[in-house]
N, C-alpha and C positions, 0 to 999 in steps of 0.2 A: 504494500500500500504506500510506502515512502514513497516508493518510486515515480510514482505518480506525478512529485513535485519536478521530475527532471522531461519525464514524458509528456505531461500536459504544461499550457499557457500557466504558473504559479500565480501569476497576478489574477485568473479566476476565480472569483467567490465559487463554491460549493457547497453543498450543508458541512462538509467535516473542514473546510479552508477555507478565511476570510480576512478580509484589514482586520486589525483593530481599529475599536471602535475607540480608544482614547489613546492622544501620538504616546510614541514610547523612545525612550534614546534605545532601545536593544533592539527592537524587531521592529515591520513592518506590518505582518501575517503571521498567521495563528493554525497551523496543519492539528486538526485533532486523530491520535490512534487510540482510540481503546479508553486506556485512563493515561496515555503518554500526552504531553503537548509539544508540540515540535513551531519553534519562533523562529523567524527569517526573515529575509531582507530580499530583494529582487534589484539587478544592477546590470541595464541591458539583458542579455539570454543566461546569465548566472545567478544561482539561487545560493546564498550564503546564509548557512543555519546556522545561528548565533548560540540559541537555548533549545535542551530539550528537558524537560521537567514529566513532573507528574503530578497527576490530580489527585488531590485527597479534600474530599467535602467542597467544599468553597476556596480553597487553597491549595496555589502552585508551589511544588516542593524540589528544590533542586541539591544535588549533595545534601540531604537530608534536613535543609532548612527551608523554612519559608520563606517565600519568595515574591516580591514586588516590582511590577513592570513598570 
């Protein structure tokens, strides 16, 4: 399913890929897998994945902390 990001347009919204809805200095887009969140950036036909976190509740966890975009 990663794949995806290299195979299709990244800057398409989809149900699991979208902007963020509020700017962020780390990402651009927001790739959902499962309870993975995969954050990136789009720079001409290159896709640069900055964070990849995990969901737990209401709260993105990366190296075992909580984590604010």
């Amino acid at each position: 399913m990663l794949s995806s990001l290299g195979e299709d347009d990244a800057t398409v919204e989809a149900r699991n890929r979208f902007r963020l809805r509020r700017p962020s200095e780390f990402a651009d887009f927001e790739f959902r897998v499962d309870e993975l969140r995969v954050f990136y950036r789009v720079a001409g036909d290159h896709v640069q994945v900055v964070l990849i976190g995990e969901k737990k509740g209401n709260h993105l966890v990366i190296d075992g902390k909580r984590f604010t975009l």
